[in-house]
C-alpha positions as CSV (number, residue, x, y, z in Angstrom):
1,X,41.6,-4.0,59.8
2,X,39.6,-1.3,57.7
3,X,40.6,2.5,58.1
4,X,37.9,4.8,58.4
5,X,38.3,7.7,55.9
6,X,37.1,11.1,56.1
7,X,36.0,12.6,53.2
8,X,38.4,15.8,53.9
9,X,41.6,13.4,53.6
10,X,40.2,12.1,50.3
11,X,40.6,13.6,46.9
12,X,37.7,14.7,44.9
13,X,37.4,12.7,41.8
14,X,37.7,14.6,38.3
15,X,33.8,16.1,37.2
16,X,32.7,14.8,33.5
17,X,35.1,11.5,32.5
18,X,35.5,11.1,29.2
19,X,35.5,7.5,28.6
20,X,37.4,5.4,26.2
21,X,39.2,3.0,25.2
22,X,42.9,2.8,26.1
23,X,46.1,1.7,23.9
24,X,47.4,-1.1,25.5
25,X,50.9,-0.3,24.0
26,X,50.7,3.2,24.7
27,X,49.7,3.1,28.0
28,X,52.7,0.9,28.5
29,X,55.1,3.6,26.7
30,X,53.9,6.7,28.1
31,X,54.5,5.0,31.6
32,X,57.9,4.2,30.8
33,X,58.6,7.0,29.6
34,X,57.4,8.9,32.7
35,X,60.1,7.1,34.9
36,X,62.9,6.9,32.8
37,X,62.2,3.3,31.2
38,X,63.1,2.7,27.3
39,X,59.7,2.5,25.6
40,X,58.9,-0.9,24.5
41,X,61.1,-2.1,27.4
42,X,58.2,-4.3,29.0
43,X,57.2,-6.5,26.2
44,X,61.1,-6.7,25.2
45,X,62.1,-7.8,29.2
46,X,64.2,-11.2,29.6
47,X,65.5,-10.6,32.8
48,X,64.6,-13.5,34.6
49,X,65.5,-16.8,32.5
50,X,62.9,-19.0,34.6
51,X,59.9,-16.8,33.5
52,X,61.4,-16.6,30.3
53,X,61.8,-20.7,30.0
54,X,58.1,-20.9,31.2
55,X,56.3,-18.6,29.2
56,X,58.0,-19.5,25.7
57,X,57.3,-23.7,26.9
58,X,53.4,-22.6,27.4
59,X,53.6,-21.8,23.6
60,X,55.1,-25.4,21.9
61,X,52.8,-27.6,24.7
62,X,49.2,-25.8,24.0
63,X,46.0,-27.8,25.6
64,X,44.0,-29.2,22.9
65,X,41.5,-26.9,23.8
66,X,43.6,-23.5,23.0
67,X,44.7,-24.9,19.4
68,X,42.0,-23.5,17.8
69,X,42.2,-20.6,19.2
70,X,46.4,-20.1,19.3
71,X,45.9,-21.4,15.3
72,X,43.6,-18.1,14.8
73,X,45.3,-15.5,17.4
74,X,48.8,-16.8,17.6
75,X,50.5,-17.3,21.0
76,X,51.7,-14.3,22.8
77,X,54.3,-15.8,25.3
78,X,55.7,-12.6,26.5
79,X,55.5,-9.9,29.4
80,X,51.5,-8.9,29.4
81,X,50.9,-4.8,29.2
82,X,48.5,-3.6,31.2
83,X,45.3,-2.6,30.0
84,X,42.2,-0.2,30.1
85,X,40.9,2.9,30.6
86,X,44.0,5.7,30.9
87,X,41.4,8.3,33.0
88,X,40.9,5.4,35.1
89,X,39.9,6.1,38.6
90,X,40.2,2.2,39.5
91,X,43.1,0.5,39.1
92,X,42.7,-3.7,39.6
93,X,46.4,-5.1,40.2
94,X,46.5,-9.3,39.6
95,X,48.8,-11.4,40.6
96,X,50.6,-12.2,37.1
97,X,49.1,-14.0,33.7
98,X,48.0,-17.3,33.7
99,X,49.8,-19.6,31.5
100,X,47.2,-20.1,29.3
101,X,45.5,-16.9,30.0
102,X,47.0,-13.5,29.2
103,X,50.1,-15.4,28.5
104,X,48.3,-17.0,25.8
105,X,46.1,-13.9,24.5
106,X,48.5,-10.9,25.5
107,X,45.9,-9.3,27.8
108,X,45.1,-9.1,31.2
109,X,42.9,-11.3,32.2
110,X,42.4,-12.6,29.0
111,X,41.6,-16.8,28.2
112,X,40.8,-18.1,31.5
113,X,38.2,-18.3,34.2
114,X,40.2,-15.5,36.2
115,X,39.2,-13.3,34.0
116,X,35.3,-14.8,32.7
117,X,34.6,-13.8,36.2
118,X,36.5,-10.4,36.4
119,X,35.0,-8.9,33.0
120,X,31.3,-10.6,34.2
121,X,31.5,-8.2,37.3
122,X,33.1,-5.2,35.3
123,X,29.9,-5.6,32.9
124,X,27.4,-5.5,35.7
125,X,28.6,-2.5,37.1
126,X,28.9,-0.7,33.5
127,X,32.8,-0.6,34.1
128,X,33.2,-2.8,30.6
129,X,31.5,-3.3,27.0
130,X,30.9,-7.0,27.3
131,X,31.3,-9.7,30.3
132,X,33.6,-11.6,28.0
133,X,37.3,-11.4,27.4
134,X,38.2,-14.3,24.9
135,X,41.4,-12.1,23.1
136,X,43.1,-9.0,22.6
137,X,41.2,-8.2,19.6
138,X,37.9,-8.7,20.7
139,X,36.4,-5.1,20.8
140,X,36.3,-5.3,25.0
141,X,36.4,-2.0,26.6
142,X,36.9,-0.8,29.8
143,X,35.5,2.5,31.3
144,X,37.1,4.0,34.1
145,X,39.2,0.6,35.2
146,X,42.4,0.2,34.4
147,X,44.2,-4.0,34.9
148,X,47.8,-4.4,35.3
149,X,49.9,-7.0,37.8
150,X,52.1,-7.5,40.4
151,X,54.1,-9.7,37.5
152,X,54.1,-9.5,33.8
153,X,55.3,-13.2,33.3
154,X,53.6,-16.4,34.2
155,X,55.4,-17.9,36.5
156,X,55.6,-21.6,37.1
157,X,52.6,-23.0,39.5
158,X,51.9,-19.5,40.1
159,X,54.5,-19.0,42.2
160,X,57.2,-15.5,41.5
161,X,59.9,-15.5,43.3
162,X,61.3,-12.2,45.3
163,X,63.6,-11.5,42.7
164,X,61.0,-11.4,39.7
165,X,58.8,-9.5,41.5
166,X,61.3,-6.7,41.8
167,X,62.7,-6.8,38.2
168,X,58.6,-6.1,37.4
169,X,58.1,-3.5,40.0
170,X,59.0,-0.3,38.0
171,X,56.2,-1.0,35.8
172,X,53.6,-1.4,37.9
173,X,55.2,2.2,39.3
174,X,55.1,3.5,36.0
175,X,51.5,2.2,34.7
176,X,50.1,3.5,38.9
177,X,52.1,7.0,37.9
178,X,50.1,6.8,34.6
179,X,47.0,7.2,35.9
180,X,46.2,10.9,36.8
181,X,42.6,10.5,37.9
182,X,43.6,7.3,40.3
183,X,41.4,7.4,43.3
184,X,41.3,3.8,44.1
185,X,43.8,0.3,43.8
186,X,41.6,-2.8,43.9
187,X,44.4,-5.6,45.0
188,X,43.1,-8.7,44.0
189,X,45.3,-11.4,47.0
190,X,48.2,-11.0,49.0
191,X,50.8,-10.6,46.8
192,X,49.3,-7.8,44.2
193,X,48.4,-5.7,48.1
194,X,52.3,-6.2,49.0
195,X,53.4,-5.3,45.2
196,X,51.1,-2.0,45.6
197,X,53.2,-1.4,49.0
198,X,56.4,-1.8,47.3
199,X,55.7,0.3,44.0
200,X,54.2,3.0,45.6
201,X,55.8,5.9,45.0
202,X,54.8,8.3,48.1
203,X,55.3,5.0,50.5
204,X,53.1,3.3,52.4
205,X,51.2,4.1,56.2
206,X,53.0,2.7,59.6
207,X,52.5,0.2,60.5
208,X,52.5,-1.6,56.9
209,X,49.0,-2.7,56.2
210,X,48.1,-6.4,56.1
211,X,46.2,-8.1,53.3
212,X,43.0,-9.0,54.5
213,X,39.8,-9.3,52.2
214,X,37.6,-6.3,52.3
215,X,40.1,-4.0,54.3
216,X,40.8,-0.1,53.0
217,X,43.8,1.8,53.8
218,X,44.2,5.4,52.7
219,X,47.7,5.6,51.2
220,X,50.0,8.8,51.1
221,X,48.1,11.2,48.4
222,X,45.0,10.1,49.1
223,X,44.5,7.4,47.0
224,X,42.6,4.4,48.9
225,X,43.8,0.7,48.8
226,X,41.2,-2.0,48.5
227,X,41.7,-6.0,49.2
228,X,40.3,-8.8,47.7
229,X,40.3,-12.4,47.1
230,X,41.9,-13.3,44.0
231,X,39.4,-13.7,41.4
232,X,41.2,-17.4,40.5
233,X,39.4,-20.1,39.6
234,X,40.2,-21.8,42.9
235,X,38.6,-19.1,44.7
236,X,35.4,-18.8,42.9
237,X,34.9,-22.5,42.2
238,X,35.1,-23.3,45.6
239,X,32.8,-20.7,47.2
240,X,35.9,-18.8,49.1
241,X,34.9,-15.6,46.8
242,X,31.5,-15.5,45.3
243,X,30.5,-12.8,43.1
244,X,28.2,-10.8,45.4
245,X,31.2,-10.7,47.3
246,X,33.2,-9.4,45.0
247,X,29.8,-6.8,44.0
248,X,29.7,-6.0,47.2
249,X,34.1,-5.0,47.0
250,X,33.3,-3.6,43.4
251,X,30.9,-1.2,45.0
252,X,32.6,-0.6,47.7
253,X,35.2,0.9,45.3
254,X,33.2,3.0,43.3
255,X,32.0,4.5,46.6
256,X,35.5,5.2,48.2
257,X,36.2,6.9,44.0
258,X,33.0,9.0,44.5
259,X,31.2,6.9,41.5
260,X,29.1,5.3,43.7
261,X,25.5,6.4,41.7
262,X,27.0,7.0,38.7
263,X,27.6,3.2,37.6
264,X,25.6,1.1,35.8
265,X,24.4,0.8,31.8
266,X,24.5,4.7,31.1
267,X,28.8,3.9,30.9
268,X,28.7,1.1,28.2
């Protein structure tokens, strides 16, 4: 179901952003800090020994096509901050790292096909320096978008469990509460849509929304909520999300956050 939504029950977007690049670790802090969380709490959590057990075995059973790269970059094999721009008006919410993805380079979307065809769409639409994201030190900005997850952990086949989710929800509330200039949540599958629910903070409309690719619901405080497709490898490869699809979801977005003519290579 899509919600129609008049332009009086929207917010207008700030006048002038100032683009740059965000602090990863910062980001993360300032957030925790805004609810109560000790800083450095995320990359420090080992709350749920499954995730924990996964994650650090990613790290002594690397592919031989990571080696080089794990030999150059390291292994990260702990919770992934979010990352991006902190006067974001987008906010994209995942599922949770892939194993060799972020959990691999330490950033969202980071190592993986996921992200190849995230980052490729970002860059068309000026949201993003490059349409690459090969590690956490490779100069990629984002302008305006700011990339977190329903999980911070990867979890085993893809899979969280109830429990995880809920140990991870208070940071995905605190990096949502971050963002002051927030107009619009991009949930990328089911699970991130039901995570954006739970986190939150002003609640959700009745009756609860449904996942449903290319629906909008306007959320309490105007902010809009946008479904999409995961951008996983077995959705792309397989033709079930395409990229002018997820162009057409992308603009849809910047439309809904009043960016609508304003994207494009004048950002990057």
């Amino acid at each position: 179901m899509t919600l129609l939504l008049p332009l009086s029950n929207r917010r207008r977007p700030g006048q002038g952003w100032r683009w740059q690049r965000l602090n990863t670790n910062m980001a993360n802090m300032a957030g925790e800090k805004r609810l109560n969380l000790p800083a450095g709490a995320l990359t420090a959590c080992r709350k749920c020994p499954r995730l924990v057990a996964f994650r650090e075995s990613c790290a002594l059973h690397v592919p031989p096509r990571f080696r080089g790269e794990v030999k150059k970059h390291g292994f990260w094999a702990k919770p992934v901050p979010a990352f991006g721009d902190r006067n974001a008006f987008l906010a994209i919410v995942g599922l949770a790292p892939a194993a060799y993805g972020a959990n691999r380079t330490g950033r969202m979307f980071t190592g993986d096909r996921s992200g190849d065809f995230l980052y490729a769409a970002l860059y068309r639409f000026g949201l993003a320096s490059h349409g690459a994201s090969r590690h956490r030190d490779d100069g990629l900005k984002l302008f305006g978008v700011f990339v977190t997850a329903a999980l911070r952990c990867a979890p085993p086949k893809n899979r969280p469990l109830p429990q995880e989710l809920a140990f991870c929800r208070p940071y995905l509330r605190a990096d949502l509460a971050f963002l002051s200039r927030l107009r619009v949540i991009l949930a990328l599958g089911r699970i991130a849509h039901e995570a954006v629910l739970a986190a939150w903070p002003e609640g959700f409309p009745k009756p609860k929304p449904k996942f449903a690719h290319g629906s909008q619901y306007l959320l309490p405080g105007g902010v809009v909520l946008v479904d999409s497709y995961h951008v996983s490898q077995q959705n792309t490869f397989t033709g079930r999300l395409t990229a002018s699809a997820f162009d057409t979801i992308l603009a849809r977005c910047l439309e809904l956050a009043g960016q609508g003519g304003s994207h494009g290579t004048g950002r990057r």
